[in-house]
VOTOR-379000 format. One record per residue (C-alpha): residue number from 1; z, x, y. Coordinates in steps of 0.001 Angstrom, whole numbers, padded with zeros to 6 digits. Layout:
residues N
<logu><resi>NUM</resi><w>Z</w><u>X</u><v>Y</v></logu>
...
end
This chain:
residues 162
<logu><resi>1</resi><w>023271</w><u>-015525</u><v>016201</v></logu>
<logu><resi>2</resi><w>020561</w><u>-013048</u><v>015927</v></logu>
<logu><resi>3</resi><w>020625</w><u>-009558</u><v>016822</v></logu>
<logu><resi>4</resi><w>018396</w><u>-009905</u><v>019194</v></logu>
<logu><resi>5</resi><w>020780</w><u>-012233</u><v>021229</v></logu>
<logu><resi>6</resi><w>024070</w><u>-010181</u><v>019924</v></logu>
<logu><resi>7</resi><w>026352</w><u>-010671</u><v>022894</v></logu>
<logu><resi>8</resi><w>029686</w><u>-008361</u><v>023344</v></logu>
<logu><resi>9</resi><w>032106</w><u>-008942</u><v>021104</v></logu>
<logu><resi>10</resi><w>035313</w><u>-010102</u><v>022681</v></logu>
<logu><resi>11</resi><w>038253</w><u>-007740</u><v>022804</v></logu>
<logu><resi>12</resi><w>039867</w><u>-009648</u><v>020238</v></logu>
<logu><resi>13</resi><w>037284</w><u>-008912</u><v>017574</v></logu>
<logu><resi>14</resi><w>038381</w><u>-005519</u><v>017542</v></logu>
<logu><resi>15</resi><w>041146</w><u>-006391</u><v>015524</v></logu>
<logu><resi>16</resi><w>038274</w><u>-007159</u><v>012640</v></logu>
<logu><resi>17</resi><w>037373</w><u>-003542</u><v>012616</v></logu>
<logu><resi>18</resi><w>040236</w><u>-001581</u><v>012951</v></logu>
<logu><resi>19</resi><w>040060</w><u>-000163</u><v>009616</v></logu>
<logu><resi>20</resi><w>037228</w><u>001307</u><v>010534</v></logu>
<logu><resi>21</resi><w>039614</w><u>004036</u><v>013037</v></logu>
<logu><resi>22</resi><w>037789</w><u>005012</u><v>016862</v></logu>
<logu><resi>23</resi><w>035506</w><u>006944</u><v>015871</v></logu>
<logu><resi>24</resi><w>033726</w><u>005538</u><v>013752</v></logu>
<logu><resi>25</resi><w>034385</w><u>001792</u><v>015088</v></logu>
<logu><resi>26</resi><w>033178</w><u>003868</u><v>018534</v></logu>
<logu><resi>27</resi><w>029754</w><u>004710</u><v>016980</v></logu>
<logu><resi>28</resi><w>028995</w><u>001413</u><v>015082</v></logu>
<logu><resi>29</resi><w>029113</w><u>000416</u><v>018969</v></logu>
<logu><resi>30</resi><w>026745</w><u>003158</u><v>020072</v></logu>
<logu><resi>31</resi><w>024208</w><u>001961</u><v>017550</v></logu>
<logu><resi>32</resi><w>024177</w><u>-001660</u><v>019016</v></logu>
<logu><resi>33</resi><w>023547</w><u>000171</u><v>022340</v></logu>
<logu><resi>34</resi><w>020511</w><u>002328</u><v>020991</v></logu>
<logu><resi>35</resi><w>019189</w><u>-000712</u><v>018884</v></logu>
<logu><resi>36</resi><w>019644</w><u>-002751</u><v>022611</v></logu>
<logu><resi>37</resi><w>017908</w><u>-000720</u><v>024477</v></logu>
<logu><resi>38</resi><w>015227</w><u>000131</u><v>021883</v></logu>
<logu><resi>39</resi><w>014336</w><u>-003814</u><v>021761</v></logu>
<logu><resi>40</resi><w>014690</w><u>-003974</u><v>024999</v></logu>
<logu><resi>41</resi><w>012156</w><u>-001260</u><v>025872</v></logu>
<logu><resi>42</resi><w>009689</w><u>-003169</u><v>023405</v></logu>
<logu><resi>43</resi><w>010279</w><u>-005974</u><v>024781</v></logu>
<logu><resi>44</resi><w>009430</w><u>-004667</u><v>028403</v></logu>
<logu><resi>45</resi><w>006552</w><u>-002480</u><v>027226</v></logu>
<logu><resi>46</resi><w>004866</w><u>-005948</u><v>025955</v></logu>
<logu><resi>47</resi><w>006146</w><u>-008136</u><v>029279</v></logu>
<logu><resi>48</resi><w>005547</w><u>-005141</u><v>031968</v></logu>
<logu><resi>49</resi><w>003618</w><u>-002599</u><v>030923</v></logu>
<logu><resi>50</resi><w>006337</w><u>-000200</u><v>030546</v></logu>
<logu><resi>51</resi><w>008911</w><u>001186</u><v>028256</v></logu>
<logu><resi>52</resi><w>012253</w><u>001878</u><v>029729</v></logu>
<logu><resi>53</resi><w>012067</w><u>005427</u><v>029958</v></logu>
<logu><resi>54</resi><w>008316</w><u>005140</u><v>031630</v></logu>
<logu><resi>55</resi><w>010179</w><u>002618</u><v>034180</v></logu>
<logu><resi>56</resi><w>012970</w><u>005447</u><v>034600</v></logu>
<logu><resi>57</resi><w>010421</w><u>008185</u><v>035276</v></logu>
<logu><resi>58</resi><w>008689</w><u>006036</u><v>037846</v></logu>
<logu><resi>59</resi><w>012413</w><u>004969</u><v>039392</v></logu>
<logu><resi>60</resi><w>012716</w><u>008090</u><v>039615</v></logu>
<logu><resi>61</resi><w>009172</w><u>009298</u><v>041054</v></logu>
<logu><resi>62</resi><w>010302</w><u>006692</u><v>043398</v></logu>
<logu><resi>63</resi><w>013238</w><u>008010</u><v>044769</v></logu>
<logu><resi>64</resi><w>012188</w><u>011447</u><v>044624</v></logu>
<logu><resi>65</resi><w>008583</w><u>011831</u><v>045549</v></logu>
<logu><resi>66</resi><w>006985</w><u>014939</u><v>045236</v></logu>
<logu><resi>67</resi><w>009486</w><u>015622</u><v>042104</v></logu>
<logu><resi>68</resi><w>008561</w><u>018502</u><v>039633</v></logu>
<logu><resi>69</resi><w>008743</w><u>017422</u><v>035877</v></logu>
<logu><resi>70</resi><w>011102</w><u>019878</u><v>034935</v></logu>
<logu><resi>71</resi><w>013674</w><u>018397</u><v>037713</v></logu>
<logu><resi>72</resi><w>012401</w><u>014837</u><v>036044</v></logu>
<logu><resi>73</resi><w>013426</w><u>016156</u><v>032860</v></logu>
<logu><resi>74</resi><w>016637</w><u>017302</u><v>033946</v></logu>
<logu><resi>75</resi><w>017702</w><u>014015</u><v>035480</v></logu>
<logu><resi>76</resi><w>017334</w><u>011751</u><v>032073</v></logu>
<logu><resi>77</resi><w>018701</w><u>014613</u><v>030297</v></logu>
<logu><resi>78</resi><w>015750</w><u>015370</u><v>027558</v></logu>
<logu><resi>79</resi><w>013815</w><u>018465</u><v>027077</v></logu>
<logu><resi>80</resi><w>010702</w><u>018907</u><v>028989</v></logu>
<logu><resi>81</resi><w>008547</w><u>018431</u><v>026383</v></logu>
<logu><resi>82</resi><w>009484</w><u>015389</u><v>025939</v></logu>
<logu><resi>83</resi><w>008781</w><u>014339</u><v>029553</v></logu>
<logu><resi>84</resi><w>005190</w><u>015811</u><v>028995</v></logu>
<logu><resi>85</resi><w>004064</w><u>012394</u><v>026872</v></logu>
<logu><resi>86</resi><w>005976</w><u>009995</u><v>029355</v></logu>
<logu><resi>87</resi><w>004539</w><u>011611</u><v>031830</v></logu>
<logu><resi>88</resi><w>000908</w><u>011673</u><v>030985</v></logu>
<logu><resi>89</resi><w>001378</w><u>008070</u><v>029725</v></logu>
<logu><resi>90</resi><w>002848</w><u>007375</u><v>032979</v></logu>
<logu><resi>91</resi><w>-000290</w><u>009129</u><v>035208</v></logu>
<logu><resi>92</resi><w>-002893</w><u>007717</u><v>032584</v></logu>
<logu><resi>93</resi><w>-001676</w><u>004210</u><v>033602</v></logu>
<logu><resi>94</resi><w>-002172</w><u>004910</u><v>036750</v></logu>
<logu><resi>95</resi><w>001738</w><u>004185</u><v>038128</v></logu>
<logu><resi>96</resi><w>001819</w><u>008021</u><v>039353</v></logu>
<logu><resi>97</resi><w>-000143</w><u>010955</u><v>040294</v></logu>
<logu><resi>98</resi><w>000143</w><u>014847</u><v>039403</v></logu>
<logu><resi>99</resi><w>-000906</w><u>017064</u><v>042182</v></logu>
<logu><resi>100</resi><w>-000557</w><u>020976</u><v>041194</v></logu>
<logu><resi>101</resi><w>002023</w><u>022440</u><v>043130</v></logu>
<logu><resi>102</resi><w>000330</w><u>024519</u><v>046616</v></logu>
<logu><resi>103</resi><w>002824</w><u>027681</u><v>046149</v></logu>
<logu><resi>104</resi><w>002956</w><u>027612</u><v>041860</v></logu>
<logu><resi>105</resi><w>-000116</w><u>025947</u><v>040488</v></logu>
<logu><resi>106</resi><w>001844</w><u>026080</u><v>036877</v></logu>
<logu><resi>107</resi><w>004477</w><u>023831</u><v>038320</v></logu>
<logu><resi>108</resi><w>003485</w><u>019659</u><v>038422</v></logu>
<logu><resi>109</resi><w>004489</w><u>017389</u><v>041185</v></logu>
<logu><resi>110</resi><w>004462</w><u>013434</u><v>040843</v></logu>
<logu><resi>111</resi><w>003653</w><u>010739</u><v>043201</v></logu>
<logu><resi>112</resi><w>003338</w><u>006713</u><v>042930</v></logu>
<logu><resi>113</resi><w>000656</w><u>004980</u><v>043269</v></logu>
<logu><resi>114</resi><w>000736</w><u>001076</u><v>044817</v></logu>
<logu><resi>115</resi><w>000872</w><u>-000001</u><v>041014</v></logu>
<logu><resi>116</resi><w>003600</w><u>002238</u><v>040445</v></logu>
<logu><resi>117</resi><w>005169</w><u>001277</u><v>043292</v></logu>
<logu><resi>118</resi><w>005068</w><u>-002225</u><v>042004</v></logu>
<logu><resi>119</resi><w>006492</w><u>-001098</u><v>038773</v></logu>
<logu><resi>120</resi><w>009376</w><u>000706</u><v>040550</v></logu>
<logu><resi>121</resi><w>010202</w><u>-002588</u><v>042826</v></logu>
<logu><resi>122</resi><w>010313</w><u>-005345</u><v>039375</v></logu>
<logu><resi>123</resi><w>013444</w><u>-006018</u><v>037912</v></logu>
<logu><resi>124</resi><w>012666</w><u>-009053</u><v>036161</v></logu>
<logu><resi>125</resi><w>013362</w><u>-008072</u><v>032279</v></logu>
<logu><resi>126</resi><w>014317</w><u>-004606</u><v>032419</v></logu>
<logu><resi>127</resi><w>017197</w><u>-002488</u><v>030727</v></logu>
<logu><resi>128</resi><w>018087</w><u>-001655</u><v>034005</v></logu>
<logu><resi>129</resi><w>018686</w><u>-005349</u><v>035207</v></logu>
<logu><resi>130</resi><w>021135</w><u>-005522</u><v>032171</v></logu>
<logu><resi>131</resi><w>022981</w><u>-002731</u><v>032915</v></logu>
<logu><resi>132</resi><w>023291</w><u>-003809</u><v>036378</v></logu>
<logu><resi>133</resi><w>025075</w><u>-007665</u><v>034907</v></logu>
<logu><resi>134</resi><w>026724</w><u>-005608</u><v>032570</v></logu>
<logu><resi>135</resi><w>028480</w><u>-002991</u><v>035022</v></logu>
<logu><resi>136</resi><w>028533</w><u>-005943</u><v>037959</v></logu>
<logu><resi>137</resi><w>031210</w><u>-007969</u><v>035468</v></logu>
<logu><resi>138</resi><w>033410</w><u>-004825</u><v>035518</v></logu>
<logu><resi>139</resi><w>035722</w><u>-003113</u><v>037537</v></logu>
<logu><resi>140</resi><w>034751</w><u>-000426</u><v>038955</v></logu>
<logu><resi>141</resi><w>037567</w><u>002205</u><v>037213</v></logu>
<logu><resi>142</resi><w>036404</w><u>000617</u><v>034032</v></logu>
<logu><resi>143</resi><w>032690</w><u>001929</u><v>034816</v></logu>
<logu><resi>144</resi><w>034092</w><u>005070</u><v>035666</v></logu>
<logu><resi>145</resi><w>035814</w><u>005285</u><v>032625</v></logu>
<logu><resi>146</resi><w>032953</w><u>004346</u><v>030330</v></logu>
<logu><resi>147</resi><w>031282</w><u>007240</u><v>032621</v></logu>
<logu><resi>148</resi><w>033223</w><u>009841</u><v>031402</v></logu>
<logu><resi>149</resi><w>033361</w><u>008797</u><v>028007</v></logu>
<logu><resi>150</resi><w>029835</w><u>008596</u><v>027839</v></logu>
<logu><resi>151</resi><w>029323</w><u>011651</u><v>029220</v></logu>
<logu><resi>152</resi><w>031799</w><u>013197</u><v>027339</v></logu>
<logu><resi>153</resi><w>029830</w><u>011933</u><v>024172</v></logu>
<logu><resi>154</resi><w>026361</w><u>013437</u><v>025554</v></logu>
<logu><resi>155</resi><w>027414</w><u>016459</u><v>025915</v></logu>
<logu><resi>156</resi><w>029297</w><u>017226</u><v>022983</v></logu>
<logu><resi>157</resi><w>026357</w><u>016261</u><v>020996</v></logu>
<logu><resi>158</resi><w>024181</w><u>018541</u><v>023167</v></logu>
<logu><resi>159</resi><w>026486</w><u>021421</u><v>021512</v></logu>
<logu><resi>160</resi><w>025432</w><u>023197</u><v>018177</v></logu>
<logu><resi>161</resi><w>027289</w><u>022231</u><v>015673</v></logu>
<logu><resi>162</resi><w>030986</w><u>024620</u><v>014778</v></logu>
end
């Protein structure tokens, strides 16, 4: 099978890597996520237009019009700076607008436009649509699980190093 296909490994298989211990066996499976969703992203960026964080920014835009980029940045957890190229790949596209703020001209707001819109309403090949038949075949205390785990994961690497 190629690895562009990979599908979950069974819970048997597990038993193949237990030499490995969790932690390690636990990031070997983190790098099949990043590699996933880094084809993936390609792969949507060629079929839509779009990588999957542009298509998260303009979710987002979506839900939350008038949203600064600094609240943008906060919610998918990177640095604003690296919003700023999303962003202005996002607006140069023309999926969303930036209007200057009317109380703090240093602070950007975002808007959709109807092609954005359009962006924001497609599911059809996205990392999102995965997700969604990934989490739908689980039970919902299992997703919460992963939830904390994952975030658990996040934010110790967000730490500095001891």
């Amino acid at each position: 099978m190629s690895s562009t296909t990979r599908k979950s490994e069974p819970p048997d298989a597990n038993a193949q890597f237990a030499g490995l211990g969790s932690t390690l066996d636990f990031m070997r499976l983190l790098w099949a996520l990043d590699h996933g969703l880094q084809l993936r992203s390609k792969r949507m960026e060629v079929e839509i237009g779009v990588t999957s964080m542009q298509r998260v920014v303009i979710r987002l835009i979506g839900r939350f019009p008038n949203v600064t980029a600094g609240r943008l940045a906060e919610l998918v957890h990177v640095h604003p700076s690296t919003l700023t190229g999303v962003l202005r790949r996002v607006v140069d596209r023309g999926f969303a607008e930036r209007e200057r703020d009317r109380t703090d001209a240093r602070v950007a707001r975002f808007i959709l436009t109807a092609q954005g819109e359009a962006i924001d309403g497609s599911q059809v090949g996205t990392v999102e649509a995965a997700v969604r038949r990934a989490l739908a075949r689980l039970e919902a205390d299992q997703v919460d699980a992963a939830r904390i785990v994952i975030s658990a994961v996040a934010d110790e690497l967000a730490r500095a190093d001891r």
